[in-house]
C-alpha positions in Angstrom: -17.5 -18.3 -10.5 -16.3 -15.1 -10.3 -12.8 -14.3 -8.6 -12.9 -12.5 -5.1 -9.3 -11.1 -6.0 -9.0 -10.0 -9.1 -6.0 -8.3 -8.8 -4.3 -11.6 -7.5 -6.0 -13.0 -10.8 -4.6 -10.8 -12.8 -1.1 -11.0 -11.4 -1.1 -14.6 -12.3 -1.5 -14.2 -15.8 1.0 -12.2 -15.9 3.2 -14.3 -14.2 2.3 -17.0 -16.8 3.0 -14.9 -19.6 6.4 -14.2 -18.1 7.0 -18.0 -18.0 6.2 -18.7 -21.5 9.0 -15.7 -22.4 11.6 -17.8 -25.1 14.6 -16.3 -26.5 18.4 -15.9 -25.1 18.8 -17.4 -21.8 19.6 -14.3 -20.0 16.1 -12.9 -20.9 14.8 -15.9 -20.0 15.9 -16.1 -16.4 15.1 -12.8 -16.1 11.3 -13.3 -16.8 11.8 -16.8 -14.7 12.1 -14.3 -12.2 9.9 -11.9 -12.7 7.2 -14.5 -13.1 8.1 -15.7 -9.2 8.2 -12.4 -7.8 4.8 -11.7 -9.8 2.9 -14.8 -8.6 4.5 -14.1 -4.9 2.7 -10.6 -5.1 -0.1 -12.4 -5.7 0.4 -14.7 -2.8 0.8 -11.4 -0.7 -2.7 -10.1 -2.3 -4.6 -13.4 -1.4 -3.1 -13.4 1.9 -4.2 -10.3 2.8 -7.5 -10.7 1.4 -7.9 -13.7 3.5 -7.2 -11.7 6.7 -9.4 -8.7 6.1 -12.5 -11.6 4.9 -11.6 -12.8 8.5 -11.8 -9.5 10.1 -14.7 -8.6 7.9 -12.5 -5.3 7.2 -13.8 -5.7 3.2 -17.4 -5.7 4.2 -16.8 -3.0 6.9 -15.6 -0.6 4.8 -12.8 2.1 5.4 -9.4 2.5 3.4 -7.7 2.9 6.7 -8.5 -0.8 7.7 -7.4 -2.4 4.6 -4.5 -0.9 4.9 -3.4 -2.0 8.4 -4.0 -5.7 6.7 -1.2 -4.8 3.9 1.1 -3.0 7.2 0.2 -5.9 8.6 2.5 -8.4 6.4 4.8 -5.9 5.2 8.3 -6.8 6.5 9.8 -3.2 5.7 7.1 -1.5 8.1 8.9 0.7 10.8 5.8 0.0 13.1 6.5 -3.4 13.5 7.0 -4.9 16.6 11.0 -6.2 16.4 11.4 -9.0 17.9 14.8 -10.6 19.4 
C-alpha cells in the first residue's frame, strides 16, 4: 500500500540509517541524535498531515492552507495566540 506521506517515509529511513551509524562514541551520539530529531520531523509531518486530511485542506487544494496546518503546530510562530 502506498504511503500517504512520503516525505514522513523518507525521513524515517533516514533516521534508521542514522541509528545504525558505528564508530567513536562521540559520532555515535551525535547520529543518536540526529536520528530522534529526524524521526520527530517526521512525527511533525504525519501530524500535520493528519490535520489537513481532517480539514480536507489536501483535497481542497491551495498552498496557503497547508501552510496554516504547518503555522499551526509551529511553536516559534509569532502569530500564535500566548497564553498565560
Amino acid at each position: 500500500m502506498p504511503s500517504k506521506n512520503p516525505l514522513a517515509d523518507g525521513l524515517l529511513e533516514v533516521a534508521d540509517v542514522l541509528l545504525k551509524q558505528r564508530g567513536r562514541p562521540i559520532f555515535v551520539q551525535a547520529a543518536l541524535r540526529r536520528s530522534i530529531s529526524t524521526a520527530y520531523y517526521a512525527v511533525f509531518h504525519t501530524l500535520c498531515q493528519v490535520c489537513g486530511d481532517g480539514f480536507r485542506l489536501w483535497t481542497l487544494g491551495g498552498d496557503e492552507r497547508r501552510l496554516a496546518v504547518f503555522l499551526l503546530f509551529d511553536p516559534k510562530n509569532p502569530v500564535r495566540e500566548k497564553r498565560p
